[in-house]
TORKOL-204520 format. One record per residue (C-alpha): residue number from 0; residue in one letter; z negated, x negated, y. Coordinates in Angstrom, 2 decimals, m for minus. Each point is the difference from the previous one (the first is absolute). Layout:
residues N
NODE     k   r         Z         X         Y
NODE   NUM   A         Z         X         Y
...
end
This chain:
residues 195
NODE     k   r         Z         X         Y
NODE     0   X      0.40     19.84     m3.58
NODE     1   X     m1.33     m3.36      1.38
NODE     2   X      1.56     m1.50     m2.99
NODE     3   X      2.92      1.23     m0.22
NODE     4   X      0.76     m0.75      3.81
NODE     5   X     m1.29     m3.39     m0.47
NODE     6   X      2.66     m0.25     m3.40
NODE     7   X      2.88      1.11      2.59
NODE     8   X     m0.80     m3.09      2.37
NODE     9   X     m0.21     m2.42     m2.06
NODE    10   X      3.33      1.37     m2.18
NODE    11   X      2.09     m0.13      3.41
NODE    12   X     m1.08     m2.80      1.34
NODE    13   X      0.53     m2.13     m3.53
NODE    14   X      3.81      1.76      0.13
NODE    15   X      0.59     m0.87      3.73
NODE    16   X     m1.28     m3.89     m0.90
NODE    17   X      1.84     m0.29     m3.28
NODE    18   X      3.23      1.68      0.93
NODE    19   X      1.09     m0.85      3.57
NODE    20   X      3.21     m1.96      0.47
NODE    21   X      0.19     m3.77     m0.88
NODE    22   X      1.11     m1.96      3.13
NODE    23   X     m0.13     m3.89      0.86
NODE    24   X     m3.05      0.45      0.44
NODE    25   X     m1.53      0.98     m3.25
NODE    26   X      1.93     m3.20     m1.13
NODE    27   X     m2.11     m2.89     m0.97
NODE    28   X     m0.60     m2.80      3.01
NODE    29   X      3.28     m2.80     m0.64
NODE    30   X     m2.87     m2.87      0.78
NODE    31   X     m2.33     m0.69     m2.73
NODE    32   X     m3.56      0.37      0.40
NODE    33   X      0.37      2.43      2.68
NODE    34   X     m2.66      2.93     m0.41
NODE    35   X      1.35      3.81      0.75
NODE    36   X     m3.81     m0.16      1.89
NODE    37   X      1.44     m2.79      2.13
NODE    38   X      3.28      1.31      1.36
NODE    39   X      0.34      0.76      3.68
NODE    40   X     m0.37      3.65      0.73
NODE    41   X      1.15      2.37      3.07
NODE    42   X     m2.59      2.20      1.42
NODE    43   X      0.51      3.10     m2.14
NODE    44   X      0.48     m1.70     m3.23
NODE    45   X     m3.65     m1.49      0.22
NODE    46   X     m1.05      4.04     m0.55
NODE    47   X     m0.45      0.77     m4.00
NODE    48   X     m0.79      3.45     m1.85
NODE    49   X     m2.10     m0.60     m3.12
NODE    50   X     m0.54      2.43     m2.88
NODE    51   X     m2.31     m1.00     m3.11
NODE    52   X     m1.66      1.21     m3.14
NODE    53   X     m2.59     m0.20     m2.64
NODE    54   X     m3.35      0.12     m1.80
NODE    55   X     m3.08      0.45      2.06
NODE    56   X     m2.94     m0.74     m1.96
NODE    57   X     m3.36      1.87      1.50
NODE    58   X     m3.12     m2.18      0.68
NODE    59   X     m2.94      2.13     m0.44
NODE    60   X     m1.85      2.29     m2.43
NODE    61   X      2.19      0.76     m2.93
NODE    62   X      2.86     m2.11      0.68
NODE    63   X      3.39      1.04     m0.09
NODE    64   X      3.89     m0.12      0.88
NODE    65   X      2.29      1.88      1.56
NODE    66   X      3.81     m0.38      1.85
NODE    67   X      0.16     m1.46      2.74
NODE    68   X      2.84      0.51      3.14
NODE    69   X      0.25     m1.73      3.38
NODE    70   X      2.77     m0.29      2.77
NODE    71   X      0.16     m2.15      2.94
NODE    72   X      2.26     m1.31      3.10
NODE    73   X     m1.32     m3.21      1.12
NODE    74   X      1.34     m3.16      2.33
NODE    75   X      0.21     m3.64     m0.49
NODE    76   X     m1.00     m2.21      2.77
NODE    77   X      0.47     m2.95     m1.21
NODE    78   X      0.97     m1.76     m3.59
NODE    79   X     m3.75      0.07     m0.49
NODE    80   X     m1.32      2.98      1.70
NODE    81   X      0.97      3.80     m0.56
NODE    82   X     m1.87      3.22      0.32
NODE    83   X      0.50      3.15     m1.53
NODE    84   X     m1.12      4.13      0.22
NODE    85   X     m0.68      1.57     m3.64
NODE    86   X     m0.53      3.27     m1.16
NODE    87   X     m1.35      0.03     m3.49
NODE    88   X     m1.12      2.43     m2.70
NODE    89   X     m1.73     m0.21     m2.94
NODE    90   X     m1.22      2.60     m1.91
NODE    91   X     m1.47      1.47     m2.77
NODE    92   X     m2.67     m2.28     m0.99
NODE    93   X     m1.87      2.18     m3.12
NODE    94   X     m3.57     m0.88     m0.10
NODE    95   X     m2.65      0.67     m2.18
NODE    96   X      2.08      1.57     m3.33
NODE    97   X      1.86      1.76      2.58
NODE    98   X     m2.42      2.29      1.67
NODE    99   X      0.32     m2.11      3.34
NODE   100   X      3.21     m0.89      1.66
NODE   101   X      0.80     m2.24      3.10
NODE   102   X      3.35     m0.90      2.13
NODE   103   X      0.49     m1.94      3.51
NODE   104   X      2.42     m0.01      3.24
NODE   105   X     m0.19     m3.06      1.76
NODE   106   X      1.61     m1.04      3.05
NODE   107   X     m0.20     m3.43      0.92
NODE   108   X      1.32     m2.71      2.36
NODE   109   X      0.46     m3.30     m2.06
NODE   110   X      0.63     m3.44      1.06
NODE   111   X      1.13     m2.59     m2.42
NODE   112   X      0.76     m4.13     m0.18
NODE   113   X      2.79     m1.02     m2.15
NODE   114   X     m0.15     m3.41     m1.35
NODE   115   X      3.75     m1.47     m0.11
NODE   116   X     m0.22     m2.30     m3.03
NODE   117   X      3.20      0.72     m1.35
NODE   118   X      3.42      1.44      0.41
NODE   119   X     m0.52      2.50     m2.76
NODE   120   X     m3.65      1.21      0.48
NODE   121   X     m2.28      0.76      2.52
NODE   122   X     m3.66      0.23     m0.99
NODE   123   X     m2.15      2.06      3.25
NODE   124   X     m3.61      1.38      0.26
NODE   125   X     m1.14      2.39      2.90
NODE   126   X     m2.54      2.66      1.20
NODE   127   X      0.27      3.53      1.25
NODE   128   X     m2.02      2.51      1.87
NODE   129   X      0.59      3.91      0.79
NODE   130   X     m1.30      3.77     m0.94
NODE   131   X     m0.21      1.00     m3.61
NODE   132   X     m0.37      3.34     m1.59
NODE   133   X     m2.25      0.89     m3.56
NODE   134   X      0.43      2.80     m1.41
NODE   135   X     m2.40      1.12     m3.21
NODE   136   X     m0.40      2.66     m2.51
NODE   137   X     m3.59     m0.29     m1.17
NODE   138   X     m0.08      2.96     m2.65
NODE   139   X      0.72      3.06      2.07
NODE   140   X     m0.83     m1.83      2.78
NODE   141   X      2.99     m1.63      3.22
NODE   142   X     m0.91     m2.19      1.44
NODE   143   X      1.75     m1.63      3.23
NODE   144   X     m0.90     m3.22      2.01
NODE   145   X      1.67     m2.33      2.28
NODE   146   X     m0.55     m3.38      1.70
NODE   147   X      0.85     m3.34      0.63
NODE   148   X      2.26     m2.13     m2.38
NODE   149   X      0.38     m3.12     m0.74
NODE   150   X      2.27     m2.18     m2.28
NODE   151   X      0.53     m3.46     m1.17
NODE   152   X      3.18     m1.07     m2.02
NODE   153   X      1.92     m3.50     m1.76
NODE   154   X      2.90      0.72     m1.23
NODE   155   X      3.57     m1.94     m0.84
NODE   156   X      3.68      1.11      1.61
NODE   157   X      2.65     m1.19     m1.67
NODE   158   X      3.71     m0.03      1.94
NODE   159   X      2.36      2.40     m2.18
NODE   160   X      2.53      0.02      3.47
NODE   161   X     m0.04     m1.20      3.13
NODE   162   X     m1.28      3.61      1.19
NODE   163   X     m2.08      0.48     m3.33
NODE   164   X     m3.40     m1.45     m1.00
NODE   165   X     m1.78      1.28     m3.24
NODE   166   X     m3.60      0.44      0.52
NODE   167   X     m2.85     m0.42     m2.57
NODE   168   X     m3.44      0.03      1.52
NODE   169   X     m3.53      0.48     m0.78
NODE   170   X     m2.10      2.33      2.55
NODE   171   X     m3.66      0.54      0.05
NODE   172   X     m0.83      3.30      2.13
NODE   173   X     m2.88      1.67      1.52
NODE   174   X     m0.88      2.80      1.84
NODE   175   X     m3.18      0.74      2.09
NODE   176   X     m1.19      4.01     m1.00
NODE   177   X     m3.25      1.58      0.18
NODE   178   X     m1.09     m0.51     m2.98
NODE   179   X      0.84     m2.63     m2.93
NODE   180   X      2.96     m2.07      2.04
NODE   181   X      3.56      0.23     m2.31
NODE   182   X      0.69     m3.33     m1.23
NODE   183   X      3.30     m0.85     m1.96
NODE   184   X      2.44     m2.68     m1.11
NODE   185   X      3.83      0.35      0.26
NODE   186   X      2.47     m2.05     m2.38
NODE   187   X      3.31      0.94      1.95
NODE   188   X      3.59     m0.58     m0.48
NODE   189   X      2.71      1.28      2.94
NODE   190   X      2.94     m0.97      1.78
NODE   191   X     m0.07     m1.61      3.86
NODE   192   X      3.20      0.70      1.56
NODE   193   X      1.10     m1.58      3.17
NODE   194   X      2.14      1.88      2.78
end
């Protein structure tokens, strides 16, 4: 179920960014050099939705992957600084020949520097903190924990449109539990689009 709600997001959001109108805006700046990253914005256009996927790679006994799913609406402040709220799943990580499975909820608030180098691609790293969820089969065994989460992340955006950045990031991701804490590492791809 988690999964297939997750799938939903991420399909309408990718149809909304890929298939709304072109305007003047989506045309390429008329001055050279010009970054999409560097043209004034109003108030609401500095608000962005973000959807992304892909492999989560488990860092613990009997390593594994699984899919991976996060969605976001985030703000930029400035052409360096811009934060963002996440929810992201991953799940099933099969441990052990199977016997053992594992998948996380995380919701985090991010914050993230953008280096401006170019008028193509932006290269960023930032940090994120919030609750996370585990959630274990250990044989016949369920077993549910919470705590604190934290995240840190480097990625590249590319500008596809004025309104459209294309995202590929790296994430390392924790999560405080009871026991052994979860520990994975995200390699995403998704889709920023701006308002």
């Amino acid at each position: 179920m988690k999964t297939r709600l997750f799938a939903l997001v991420v399909a309408t959001t990718t149809m909304f960014a890929l298939s709304g109108p072109a305007t003047a805006a989506d045309l390429p700046p008329a001055q050279g050099g010009e970054s999409y990253q560097d043209a004034p914005l109003n108030a609401f256009q500095k608000w962005y939705v973000r959807t992304d996927v892909g492999v989560g790679i488990f860092d613990g006994l009997g390593d594994d992957d699984a899919l991976t799913f996060g969605f976001g609406v985030g703000h930029r402040w400035s052409n360096n600084f811009r934060s963002d709220l996440t929810l992201d799943y991953v799940g099933e990580y099969d441990l052990n020949n199977g016997t053992n499975d594992v998948d996380a909820v995380t919701v985090l608030a991010n914050g993230y520097f953008d280096f401006n180098l170019s008028s193509f691609m932006t290269p960023y790293v930032g940090a994120g903190l919030g609750y996370g969820d585990v959630e274990a089969d250990v044989g016949a065994a369920r077993i549910d924990d919470d705590g604190l989460a934290y995240a840190v992340h480097a990625g590249l955006a590319f500008d596809v449109t004025q309104r459209t950045l294309l995202d590929l990031s790296y994430r390392y991701r924790g999560i405080d539990v009871s026991g052994p804490d979860f520990e994975d590492h995200s390699f995403q791809a998704g889709i920023r689009l701006k308002f």
